[in-house]
N, C-alpha and C positions, 0 to 999 in steps of 0.2 A: 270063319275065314282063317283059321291057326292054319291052317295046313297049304293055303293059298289056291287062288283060283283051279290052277292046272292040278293040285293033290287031294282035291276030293271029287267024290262024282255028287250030282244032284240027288242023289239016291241019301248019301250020306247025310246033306243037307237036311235033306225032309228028316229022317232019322231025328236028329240032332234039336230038328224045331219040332219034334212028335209030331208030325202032319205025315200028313198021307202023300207019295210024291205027283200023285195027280192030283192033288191040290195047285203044288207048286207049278206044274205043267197049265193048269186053270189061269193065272195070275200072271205067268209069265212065260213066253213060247220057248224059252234052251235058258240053259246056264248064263252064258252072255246076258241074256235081257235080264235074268235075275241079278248078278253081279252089279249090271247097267242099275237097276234099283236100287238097289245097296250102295251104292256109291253116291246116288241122289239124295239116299236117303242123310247123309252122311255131310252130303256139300253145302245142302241146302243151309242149315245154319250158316254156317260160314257165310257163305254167300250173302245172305240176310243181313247177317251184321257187319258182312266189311260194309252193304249197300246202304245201310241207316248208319253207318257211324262215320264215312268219308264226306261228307257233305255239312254238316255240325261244325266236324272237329279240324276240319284245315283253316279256319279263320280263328288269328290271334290280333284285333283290337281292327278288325273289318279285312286284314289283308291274310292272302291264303300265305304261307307259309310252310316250306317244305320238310322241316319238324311235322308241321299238324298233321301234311299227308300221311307221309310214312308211320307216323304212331295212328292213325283212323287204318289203316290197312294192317298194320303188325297186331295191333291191341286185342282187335278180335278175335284171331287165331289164339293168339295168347291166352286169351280169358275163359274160350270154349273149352281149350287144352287143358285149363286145370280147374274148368266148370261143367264141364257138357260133357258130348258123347267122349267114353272113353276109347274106342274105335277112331274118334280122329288124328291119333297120330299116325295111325295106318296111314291115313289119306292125304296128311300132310306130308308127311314125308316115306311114299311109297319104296324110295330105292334105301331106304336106312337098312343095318344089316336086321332090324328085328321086325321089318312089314313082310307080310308076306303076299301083300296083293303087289302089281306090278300092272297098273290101269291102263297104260299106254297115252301117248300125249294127247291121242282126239279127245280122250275122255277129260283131261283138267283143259282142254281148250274148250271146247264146250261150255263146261259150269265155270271156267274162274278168266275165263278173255273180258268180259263185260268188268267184274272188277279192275282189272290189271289195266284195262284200255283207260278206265274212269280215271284211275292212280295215275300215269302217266298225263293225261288231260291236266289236274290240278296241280302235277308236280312242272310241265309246261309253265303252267298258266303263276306259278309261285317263283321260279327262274327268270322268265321275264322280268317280272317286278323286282328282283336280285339285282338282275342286269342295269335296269332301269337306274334304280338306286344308287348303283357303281357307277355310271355314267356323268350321273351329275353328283359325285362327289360325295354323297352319304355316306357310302359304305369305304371307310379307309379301312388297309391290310397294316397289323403292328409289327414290327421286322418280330424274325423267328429270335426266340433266346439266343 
């Protein structure tokens, strides 16, 4: 994918993986469904581990905590990024001046809405409990320096 979706043809691709291009035709009906797999291929991790690691890591001492969210949601990207496919920062960050895929947003609504909806759900559900707290006085604010 150096050269991005629109700068190679499928001809190139099978080249590039020594297959035959109807092979790739076999597996996949155009470019697009191929790209569409390659980007699956690619989310899935991610996906995987924001979905096992959000649910663990937002409870600090039984209450969710919007710390735990946010770092069960960041942590994984993070850890893949400098563990896993090296291809994911393509995907994470598609518009950087060095990706050269450009997915369009059906494609990260798709694989990453079920994470993002999850995250928001717990980070809800950890604001309330903030509010709560603030309500009956637990939570004082110290004046600024």
């Amino acid at each position: 994918m150096q050269s991005g979706f629109y700068g190679v043809t499928t001809r190139q691709v099978a080249d590039a993986a020594s297959v035959d291009v109807a092979l790739i035709y076999y597996h996949f009906k155009n470019k697009s469904s191929l790209f569409d797999g390659v980007f699956e291929r690619r989310a899935r991790p991610l996906v995987s581990a924001r979905r096992d690691s959000l649910p663990p890591n937002v409870a600090s001492g039984g209450a969710v905590t919007v710390e735990g969210a946010i770092a069960a949601f960041i942590n994984p990207m993070i850890d893949l990024s400098l563990h896993g496919d090296p291809g994911l920062e393509e995907l994470i960050s598609p518009w950087s001046p060095r990706s050269t895929i450009r997915p369009g947003a059906a494609k990260y609504h798709r694989y990453f809405d079920a994470n993002v909806l999850e995250l928001i759900d717990i980070l809800q559900t950890a604001l309330r409990a903030v509010l709560r707290r603030s309500s009956t006085g637990l939570i004082t604010s110290s004046p600024d320096p």
